[in-house]
N, CA, C and O atoms as a DFTB+ gen file, in Angstrom:
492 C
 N C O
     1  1      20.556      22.028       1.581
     2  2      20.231      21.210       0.435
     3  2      18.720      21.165       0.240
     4  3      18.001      21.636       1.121
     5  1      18.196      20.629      -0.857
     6  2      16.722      21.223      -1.358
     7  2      16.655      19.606      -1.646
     8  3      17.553      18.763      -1.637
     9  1      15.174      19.490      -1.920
    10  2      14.555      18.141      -1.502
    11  2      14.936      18.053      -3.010
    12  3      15.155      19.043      -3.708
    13  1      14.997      16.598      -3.492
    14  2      15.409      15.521      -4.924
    15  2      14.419      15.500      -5.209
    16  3      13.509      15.646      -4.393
    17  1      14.327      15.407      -5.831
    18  2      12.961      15.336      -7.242
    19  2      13.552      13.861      -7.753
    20  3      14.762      13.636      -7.727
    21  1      12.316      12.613      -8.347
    22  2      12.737      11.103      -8.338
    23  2      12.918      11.274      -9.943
    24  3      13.621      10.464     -10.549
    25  1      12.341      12.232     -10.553
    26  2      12.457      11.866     -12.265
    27  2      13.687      12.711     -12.612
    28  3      14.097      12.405     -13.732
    29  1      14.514      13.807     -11.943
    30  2      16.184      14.023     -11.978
    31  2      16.647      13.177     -11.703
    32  3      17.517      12.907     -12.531
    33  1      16.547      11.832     -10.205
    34  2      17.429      11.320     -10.159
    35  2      17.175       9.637     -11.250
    36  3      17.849       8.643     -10.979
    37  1      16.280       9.627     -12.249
    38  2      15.954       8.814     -12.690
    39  2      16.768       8.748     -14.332
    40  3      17.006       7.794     -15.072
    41  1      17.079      10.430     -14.479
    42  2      17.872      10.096     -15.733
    43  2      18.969      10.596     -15.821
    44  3      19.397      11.150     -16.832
    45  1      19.765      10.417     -14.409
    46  2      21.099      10.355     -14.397
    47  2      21.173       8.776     -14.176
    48  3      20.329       7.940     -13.854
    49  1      22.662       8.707     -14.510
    50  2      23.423       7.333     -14.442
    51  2      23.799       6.576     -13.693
    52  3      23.539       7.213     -12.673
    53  1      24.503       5.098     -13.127
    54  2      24.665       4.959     -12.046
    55  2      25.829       5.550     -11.190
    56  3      25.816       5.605      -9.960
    57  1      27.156       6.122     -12.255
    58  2      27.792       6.435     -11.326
    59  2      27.265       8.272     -11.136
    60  3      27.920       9.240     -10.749
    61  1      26.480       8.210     -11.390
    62  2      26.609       9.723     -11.161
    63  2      25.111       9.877      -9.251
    64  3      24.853      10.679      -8.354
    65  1      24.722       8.661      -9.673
    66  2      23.882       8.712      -8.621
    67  2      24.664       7.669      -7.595
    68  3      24.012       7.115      -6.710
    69  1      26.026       7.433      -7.737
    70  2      26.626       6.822      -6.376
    71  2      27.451       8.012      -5.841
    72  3      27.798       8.168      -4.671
    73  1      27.744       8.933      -7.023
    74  2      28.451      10.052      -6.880
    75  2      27.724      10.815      -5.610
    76  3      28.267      11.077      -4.537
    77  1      26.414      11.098      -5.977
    78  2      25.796      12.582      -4.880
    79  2      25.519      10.973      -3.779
    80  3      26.043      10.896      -2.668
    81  1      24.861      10.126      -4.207
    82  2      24.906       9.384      -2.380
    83  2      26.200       9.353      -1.617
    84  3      26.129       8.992      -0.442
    85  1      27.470       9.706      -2.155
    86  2      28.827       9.589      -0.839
    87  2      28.665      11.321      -0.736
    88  3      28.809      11.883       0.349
    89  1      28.419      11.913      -1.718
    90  2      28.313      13.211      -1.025
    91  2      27.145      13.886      -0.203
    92  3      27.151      15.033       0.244
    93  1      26.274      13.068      -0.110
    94  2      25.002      13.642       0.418
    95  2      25.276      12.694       1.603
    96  3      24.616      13.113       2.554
    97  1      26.092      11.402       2.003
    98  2      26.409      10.719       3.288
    99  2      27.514      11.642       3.999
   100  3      27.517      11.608       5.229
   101  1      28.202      12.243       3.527
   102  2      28.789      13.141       4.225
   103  2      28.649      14.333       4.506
   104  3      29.478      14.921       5.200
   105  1      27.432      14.991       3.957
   106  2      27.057      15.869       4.420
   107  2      26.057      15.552       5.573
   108  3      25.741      16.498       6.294
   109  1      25.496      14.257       5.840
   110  2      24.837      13.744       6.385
   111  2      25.388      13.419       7.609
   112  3      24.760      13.442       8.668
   113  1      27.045      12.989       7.431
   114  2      28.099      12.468       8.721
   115  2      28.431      14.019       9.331
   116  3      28.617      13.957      10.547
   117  1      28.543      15.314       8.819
   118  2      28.897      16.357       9.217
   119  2      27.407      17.199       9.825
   120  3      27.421      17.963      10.790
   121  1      26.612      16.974       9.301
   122  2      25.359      17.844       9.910
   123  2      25.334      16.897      11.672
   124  3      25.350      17.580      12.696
   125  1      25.303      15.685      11.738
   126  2      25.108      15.285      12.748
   127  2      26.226      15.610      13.853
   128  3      25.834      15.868      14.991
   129  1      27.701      15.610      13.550
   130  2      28.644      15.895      14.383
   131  2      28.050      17.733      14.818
   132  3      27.786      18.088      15.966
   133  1      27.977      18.467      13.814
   134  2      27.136      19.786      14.389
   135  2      26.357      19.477      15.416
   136  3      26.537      19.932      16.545
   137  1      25.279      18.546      15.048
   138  2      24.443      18.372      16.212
   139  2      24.311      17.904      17.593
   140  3      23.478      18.010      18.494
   141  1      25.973      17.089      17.336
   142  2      26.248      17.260      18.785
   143  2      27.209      18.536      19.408
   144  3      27.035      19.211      20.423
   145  1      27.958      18.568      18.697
   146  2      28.533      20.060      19.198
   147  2      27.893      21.169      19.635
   148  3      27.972      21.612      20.781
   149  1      26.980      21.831      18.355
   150  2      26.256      23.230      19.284
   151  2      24.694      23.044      18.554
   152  3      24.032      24.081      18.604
   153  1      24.230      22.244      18.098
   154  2      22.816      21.813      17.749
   155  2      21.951      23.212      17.216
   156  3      20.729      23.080      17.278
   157  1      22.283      24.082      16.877
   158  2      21.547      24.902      15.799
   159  2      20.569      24.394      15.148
   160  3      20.668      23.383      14.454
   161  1      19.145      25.304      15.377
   162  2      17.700      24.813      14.598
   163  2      17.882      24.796      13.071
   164  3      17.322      23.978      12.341
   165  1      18.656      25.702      12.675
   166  2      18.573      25.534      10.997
   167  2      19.419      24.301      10.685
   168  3      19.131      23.666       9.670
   169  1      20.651      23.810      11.620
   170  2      21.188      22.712      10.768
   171  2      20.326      21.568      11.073
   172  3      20.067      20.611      10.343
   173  1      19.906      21.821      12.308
   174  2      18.846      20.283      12.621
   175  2      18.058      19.759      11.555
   176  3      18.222      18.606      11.158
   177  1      17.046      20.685      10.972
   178  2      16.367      20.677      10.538
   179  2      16.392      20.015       9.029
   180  3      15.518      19.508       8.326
   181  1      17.403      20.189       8.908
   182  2      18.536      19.526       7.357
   183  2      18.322      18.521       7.241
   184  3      17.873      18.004       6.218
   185  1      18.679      17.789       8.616
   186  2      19.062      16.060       8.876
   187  2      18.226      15.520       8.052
   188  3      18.621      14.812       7.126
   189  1      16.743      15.819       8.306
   190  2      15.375      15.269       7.811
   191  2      15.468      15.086       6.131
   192  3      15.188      14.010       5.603
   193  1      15.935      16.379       5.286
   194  2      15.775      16.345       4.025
   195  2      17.038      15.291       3.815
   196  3      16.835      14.233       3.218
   197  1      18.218      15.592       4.279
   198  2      19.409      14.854       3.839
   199  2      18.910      13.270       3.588
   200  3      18.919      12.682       2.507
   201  1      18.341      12.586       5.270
   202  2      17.659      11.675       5.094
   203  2      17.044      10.777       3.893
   204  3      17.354       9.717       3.348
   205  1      16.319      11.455       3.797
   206  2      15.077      11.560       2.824
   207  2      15.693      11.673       1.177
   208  3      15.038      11.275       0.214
   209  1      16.840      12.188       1.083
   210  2      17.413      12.664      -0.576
   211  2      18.263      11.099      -0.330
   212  3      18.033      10.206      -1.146
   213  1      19.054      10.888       0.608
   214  2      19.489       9.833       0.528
   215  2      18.642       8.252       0.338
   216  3      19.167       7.239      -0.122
   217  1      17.621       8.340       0.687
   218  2      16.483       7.263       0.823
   219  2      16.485       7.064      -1.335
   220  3      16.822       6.089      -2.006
   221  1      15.941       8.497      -1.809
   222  2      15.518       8.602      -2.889
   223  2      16.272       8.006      -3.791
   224  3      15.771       7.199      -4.574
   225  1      17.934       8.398      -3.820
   226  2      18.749       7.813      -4.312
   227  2      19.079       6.270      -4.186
   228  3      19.199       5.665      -5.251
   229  1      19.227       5.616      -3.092
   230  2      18.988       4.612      -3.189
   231  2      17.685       3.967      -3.381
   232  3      17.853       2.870      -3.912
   233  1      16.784       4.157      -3.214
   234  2      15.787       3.929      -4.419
   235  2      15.496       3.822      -5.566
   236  3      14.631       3.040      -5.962
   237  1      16.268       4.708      -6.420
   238  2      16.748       4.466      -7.617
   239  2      17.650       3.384      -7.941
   240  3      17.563       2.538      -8.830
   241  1      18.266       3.512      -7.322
   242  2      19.304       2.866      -7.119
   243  2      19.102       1.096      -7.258
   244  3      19.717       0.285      -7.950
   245  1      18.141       0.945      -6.433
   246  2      17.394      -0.307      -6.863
   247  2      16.412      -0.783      -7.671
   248  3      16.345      -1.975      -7.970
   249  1      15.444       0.249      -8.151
   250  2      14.598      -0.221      -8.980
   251  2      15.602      -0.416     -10.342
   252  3      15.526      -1.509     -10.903
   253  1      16.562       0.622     -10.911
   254  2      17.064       0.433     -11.820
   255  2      18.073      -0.636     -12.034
   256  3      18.592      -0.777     -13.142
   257  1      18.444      -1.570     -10.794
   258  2      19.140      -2.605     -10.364
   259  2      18.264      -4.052     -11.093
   260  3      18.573      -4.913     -11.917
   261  1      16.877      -3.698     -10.164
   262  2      15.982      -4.442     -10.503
   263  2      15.304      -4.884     -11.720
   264  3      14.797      -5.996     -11.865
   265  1      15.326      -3.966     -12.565
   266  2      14.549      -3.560     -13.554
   267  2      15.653      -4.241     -14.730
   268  3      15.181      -5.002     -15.574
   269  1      17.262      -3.901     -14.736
   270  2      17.570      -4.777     -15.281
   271  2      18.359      -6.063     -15.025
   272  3      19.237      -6.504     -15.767
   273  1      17.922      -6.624     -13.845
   274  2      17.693      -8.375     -13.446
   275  2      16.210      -8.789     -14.536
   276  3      16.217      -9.687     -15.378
   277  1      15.414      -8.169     -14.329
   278  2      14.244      -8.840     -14.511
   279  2      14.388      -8.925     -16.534
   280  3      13.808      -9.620     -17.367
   281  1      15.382      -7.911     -16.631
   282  2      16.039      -7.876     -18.587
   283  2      16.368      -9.630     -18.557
   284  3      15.919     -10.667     -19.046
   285  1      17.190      -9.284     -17.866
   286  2      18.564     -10.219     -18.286
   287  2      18.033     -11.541     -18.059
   288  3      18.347     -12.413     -18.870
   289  1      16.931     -11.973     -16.640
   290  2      16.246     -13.273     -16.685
   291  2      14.928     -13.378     -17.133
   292  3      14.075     -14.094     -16.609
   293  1      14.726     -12.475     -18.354
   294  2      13.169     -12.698     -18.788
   295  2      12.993     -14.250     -19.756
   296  3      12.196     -15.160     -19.532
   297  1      13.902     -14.170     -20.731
   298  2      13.791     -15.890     -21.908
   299  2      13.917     -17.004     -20.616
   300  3      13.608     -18.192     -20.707
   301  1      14.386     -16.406     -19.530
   302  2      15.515     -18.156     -18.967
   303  2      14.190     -18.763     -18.229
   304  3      13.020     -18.412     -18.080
   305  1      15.023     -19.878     -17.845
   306  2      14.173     -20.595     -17.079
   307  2      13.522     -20.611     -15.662
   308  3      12.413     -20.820     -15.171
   309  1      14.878     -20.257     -15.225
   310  2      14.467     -19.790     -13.666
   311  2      14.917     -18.744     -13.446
   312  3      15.713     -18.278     -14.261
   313  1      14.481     -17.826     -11.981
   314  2      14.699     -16.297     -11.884
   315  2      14.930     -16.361     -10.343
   316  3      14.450     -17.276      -9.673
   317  1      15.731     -15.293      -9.767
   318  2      16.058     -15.740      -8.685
   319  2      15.064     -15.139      -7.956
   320  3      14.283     -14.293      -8.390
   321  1      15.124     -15.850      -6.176
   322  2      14.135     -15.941      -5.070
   323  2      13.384     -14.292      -5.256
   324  3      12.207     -13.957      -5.130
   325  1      14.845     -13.326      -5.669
   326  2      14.160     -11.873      -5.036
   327  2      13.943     -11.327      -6.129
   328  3      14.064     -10.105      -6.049
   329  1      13.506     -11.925      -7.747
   330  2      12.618     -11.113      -8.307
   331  2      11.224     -11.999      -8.655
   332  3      10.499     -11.681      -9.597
   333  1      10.966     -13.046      -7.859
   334  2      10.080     -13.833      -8.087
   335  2       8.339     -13.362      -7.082
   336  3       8.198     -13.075      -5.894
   337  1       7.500     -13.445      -7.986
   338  2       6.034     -12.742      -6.752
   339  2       5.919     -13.319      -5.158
   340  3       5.815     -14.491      -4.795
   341  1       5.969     -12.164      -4.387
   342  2       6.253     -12.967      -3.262
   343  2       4.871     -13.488      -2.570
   344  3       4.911     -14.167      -1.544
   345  1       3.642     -13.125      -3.204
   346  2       2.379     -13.617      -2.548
   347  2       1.904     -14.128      -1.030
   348  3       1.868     -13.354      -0.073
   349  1       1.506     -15.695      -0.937
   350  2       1.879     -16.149       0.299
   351  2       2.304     -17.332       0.667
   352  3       2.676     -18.126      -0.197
   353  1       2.313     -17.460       1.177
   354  2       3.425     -19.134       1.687
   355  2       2.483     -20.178       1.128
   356  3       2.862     -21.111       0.421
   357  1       1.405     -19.991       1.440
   358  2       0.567     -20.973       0.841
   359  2       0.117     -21.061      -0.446
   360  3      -0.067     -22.078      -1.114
   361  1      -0.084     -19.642      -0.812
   362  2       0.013     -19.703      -2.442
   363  2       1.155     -20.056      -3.058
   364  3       0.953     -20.532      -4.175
   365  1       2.575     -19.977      -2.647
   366  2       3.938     -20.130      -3.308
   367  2       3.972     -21.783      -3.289
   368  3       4.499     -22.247      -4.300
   369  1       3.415     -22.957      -2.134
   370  2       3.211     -23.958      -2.012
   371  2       2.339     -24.239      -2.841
   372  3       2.390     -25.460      -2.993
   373  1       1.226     -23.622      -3.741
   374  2       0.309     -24.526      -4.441
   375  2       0.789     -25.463      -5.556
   376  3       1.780     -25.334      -6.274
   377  1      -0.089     -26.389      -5.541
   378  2       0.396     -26.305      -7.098
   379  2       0.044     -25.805      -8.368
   380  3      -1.037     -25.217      -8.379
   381  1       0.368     -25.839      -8.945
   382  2      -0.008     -25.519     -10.641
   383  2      -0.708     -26.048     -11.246
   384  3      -0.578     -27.264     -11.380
   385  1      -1.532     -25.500     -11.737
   386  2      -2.594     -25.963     -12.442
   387  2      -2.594     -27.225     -13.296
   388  3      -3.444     -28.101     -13.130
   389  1      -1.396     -27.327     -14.434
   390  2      -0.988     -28.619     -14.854
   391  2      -0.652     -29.359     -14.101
   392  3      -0.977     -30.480     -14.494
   393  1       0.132     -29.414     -12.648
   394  2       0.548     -30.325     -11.585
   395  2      -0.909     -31.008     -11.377
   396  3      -1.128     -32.208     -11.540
   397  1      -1.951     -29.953     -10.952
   398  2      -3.467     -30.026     -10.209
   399  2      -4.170     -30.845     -11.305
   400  3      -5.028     -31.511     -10.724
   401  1      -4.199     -31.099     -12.617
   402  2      -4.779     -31.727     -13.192
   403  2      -4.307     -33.075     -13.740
   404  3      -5.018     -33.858     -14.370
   405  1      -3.128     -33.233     -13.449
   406  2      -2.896     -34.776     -13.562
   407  2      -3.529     -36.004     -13.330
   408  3      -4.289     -36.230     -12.388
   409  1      -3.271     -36.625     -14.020
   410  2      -3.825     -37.955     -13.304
   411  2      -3.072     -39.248     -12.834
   412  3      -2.091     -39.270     -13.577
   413  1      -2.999     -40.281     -12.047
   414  2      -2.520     -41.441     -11.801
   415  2      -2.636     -41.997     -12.901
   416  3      -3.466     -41.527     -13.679
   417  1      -1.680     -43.407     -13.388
   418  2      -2.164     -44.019     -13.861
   419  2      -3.551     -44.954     -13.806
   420  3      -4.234     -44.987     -14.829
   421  1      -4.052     -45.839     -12.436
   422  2      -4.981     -46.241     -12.165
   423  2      -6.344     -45.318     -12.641
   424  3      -7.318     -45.735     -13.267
   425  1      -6.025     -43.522     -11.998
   426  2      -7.116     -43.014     -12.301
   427  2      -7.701     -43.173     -13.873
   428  3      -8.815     -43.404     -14.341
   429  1      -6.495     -42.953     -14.387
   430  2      -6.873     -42.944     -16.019
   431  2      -7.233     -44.734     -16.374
   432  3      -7.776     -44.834     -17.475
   433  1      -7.108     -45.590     -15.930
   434  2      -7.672     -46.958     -16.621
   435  2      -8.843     -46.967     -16.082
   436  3      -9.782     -47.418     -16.738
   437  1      -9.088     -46.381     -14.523
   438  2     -10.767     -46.186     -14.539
   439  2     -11.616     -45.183     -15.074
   440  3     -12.804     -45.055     -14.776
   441  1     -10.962     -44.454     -15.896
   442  2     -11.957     -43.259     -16.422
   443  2     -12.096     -43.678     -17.575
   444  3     -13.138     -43.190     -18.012
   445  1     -11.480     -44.504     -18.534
   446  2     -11.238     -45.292     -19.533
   447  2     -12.675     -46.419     -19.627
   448  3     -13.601     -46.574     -20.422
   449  1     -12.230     -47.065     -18.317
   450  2     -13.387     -48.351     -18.373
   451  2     -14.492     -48.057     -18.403
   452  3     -15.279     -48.509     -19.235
   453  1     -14.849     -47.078     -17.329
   454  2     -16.107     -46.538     -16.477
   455  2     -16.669     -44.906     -16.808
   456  3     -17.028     -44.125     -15.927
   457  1     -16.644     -44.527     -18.676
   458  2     -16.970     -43.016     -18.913
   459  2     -17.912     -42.440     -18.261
   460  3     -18.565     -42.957     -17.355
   461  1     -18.041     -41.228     -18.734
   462  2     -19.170     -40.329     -18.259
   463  2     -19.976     -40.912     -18.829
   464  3     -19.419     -41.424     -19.801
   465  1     -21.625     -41.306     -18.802
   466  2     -22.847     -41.577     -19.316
   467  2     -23.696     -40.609     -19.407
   468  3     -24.184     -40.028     -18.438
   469  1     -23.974     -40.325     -20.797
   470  2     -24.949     -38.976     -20.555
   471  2     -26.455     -39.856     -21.344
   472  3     -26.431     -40.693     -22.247
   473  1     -27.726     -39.254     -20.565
   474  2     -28.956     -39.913     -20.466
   475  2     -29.603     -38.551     -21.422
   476  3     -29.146     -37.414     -21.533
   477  1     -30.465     -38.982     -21.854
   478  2     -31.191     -38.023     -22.447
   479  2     -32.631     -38.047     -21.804
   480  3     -33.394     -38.945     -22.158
   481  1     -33.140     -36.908     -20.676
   482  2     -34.072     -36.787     -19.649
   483  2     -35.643     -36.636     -20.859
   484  3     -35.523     -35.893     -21.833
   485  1     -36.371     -37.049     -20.738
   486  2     -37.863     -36.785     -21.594
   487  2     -38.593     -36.023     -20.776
   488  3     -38.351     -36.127     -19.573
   489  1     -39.431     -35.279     -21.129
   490  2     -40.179     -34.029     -20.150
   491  2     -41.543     -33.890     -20.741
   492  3     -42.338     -33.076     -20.272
């Protein structure tokens, strides 16, 4: 088998790319039983691409999964945990800028009573 190319397997469909992943897993389940039986350098050597074509496909496999989650919850309100930015724990804890600028009530009757005073300096 010859290495996948990602923009062939990008404009086939999904069943046609679940299609070659059960056939590329079984060529994958049969190269290895070879390899224990009589281990030949040319079939060994297979394992690696098989690997690797299988990786690709499911790769596709998910971005195009992904790609339309992120369709279907773009208007809504909330989006789930695993298409949300995963940043860092502490950034995911911040708050938000509108949260961050609130005020108490108290704060606001003293900013009320007690404004800013601006002086006009002479030089």
């Amino acid at each position: 088998m010859t290495r996948l190319r990602m923009r062939e397997l990008k404009d086939l469909d999904k069943a046609g790319l679940v299609k070659k992943l059960t056939e590329y897993k079984k060529e994958l389940s049969q190269l290895r039983v070879n390899q224990q039986v009589s281990g030949t350098a040319s079939k060994l050597g297979k394992i690696g691409t098989m690997r690797k074509n299988i990786a690709r496909i499911l790769t596709v496999l998910n971005q195009t999964e992904r790609a339309n989650l992120r369709k279907f919850y773009a208007g809504k309100k909330f989006t789930p945990k695993s298409l949300r930015p995963k940043l860092t724990k502490s950034r995911r804890q911040a708050l938000k800028p509108k949260e961050k600028a609130r005020k108490t009530r108290a704060q606001l009757r003293h900013a009320a009573k007690y404004p800013l005073r601006k002086f006009a300096v002479k030089l």
